[in-house]
ROPA-352040 format. One record per residue (C-alpha): residue number from 1; y, z negated, x negated; residue in one letter. Coordinates in nm, 3 decimals. Layout:
N
   nr       c2       c3       c1  rest
  NUM        Y        Z        X     A
...
end
This chain:
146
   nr       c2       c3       c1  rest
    1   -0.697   -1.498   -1.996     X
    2   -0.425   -1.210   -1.992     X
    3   -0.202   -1.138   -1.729     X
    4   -0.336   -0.841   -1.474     X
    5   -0.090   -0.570   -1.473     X
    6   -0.098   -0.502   -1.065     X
    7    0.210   -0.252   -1.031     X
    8    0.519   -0.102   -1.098     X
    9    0.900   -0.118   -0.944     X
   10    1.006    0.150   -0.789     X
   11    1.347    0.048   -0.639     X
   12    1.573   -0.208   -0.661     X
   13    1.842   -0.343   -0.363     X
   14    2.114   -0.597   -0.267     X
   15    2.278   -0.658    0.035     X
   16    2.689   -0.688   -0.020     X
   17    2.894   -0.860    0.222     X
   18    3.160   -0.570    0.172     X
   19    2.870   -0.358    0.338     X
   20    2.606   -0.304    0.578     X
   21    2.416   -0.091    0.386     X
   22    2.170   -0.194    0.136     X
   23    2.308   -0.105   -0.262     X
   24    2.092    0.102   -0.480     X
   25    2.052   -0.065   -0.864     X
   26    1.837    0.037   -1.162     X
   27    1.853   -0.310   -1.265     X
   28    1.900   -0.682   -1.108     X
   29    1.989   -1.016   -1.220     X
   30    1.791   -1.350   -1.107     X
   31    1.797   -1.710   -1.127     X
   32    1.686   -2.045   -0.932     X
   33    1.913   -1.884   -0.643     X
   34    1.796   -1.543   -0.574     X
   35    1.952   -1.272   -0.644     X
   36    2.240   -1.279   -0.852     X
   37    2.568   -1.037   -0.641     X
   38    2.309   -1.080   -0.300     X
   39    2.458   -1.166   -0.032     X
   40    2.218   -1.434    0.058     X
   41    2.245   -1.546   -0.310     X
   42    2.234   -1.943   -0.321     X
   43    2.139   -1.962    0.080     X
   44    1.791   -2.045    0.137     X
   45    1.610   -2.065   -0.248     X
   46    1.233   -2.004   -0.010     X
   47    1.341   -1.688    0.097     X
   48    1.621   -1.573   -0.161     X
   49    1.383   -1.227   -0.263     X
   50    1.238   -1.006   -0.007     X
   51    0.919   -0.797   -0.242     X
   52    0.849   -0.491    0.003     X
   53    0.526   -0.248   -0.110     X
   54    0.552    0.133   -0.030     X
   55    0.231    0.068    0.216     X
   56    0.444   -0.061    0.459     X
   57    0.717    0.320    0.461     X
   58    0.362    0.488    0.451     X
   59    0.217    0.331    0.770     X
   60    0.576    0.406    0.959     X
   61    0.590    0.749    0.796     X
   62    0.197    0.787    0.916     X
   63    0.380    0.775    1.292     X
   64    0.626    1.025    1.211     X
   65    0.891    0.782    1.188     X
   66    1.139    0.895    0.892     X
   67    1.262    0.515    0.728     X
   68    1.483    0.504    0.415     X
   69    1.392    0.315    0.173     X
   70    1.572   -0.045    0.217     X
   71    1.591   -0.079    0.511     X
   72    1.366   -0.372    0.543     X
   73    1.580   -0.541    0.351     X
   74    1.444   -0.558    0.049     X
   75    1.535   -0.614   -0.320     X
   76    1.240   -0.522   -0.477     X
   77    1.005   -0.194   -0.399     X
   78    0.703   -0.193   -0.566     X
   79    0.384    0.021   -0.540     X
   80    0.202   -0.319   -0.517     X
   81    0.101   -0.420   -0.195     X
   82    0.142   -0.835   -0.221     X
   83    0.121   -0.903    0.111     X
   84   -0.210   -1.152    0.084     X
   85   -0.091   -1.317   -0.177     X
   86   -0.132   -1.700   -0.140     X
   87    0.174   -1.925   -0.105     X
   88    0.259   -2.065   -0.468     X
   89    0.121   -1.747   -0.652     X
   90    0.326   -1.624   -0.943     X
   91    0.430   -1.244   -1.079     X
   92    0.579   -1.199   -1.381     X
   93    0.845   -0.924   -1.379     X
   94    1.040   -0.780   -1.655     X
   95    1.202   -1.143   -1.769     X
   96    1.133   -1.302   -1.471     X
   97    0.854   -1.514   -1.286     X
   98    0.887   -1.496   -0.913     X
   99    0.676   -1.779   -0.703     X
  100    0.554   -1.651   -0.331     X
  101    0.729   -1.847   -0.131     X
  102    0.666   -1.745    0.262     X
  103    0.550   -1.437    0.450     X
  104    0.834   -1.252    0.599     X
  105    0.905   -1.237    1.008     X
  106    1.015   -0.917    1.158     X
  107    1.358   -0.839    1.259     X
  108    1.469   -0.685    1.581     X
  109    1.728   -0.486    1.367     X
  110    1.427   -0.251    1.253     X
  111    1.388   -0.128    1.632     X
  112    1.730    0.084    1.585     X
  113    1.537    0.353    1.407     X
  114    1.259    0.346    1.638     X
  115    1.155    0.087    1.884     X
  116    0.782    0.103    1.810     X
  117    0.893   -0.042    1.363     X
  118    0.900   -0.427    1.471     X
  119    0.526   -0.436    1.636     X
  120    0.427   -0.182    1.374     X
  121    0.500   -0.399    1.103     X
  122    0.438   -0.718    1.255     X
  123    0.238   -0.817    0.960     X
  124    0.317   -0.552    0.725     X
  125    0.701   -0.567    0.636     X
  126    0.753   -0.782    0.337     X
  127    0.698   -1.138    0.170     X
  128    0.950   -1.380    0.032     X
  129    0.939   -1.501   -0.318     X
  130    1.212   -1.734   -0.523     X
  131    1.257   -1.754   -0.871     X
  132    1.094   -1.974   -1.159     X
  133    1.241   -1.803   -1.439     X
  134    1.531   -1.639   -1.430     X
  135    1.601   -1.264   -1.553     X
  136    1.667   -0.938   -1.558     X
  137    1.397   -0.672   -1.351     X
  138    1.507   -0.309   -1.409     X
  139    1.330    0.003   -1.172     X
  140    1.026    0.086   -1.419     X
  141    0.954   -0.292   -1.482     X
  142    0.552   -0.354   -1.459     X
  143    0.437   -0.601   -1.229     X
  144    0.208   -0.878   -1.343     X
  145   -0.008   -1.130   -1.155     X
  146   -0.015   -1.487   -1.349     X
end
């Protein structure tokens, strides 16, 4: 049986310990610890890539709340909403295969922008994957379910 193309990347992001703010790449590097020049690279393999779908800026932007992309943290936007994906299900991704690891709790952090974004996306803000295969993912990639 083929693979189901589900959805595209939109955006790509790291984290730097030089900086707060999340970096803006067209492309990305992976292996068996996360994201390769992420600061959380080689920390905790379960929840080493944050996969974020545009759903979750709509429903914030749906109560007038104006959030940049990013700032949930993750490194990959996609216009694929995975977010009821089983544990253990696999994407592949440009070269990679990603494995959902664990949903994704909300941080406090998001409550800067507007103290209503934490309960908002309660459910909604992201799910953790780690990597099989190692690769490159580049913004434009297609997203595949295995």
């Amino acid at each position: 049986m083929p693979n189901k193309k589900v959805g595209q990347i939109l955006k790509l992001f790291i984290s730097t310990a030089q900086s707060s703010q999340r970096v803006d790449k067209s492309a990305i590097t992976l292996d068996e610890a996360g994201v390769i020049g992420d600061k959380f690279y080689n920390k905790d393999n379960a929840r080493s890539i944050l996969l974020t779908s545009t759903d979750s800026y709509d429903l914030i932007k749906s109560y007038d709340i104006d959030m940049p992309h990013g700032y949930l943290g993750e490194n990959l936007l996609m216009d694929f909403n995975p977010y009821s994906l089983a544990i253990g299900t696999r994407l592949k991704i440009g070269d990679t295969v990603l494995e959902i690891s664990q949903n994704c709790t909300i941080c406090n952090h998001l409550s800067v922008i507007d103290k209503r974004i934490p309960k908002l996306l309660k459910n909604d803000r992201g799910i953790f994957a780690k990597a099989i295969q190692g690769g490159e993912i580049s913004v434009g990639d297609s997203i595949y379910l295995l």
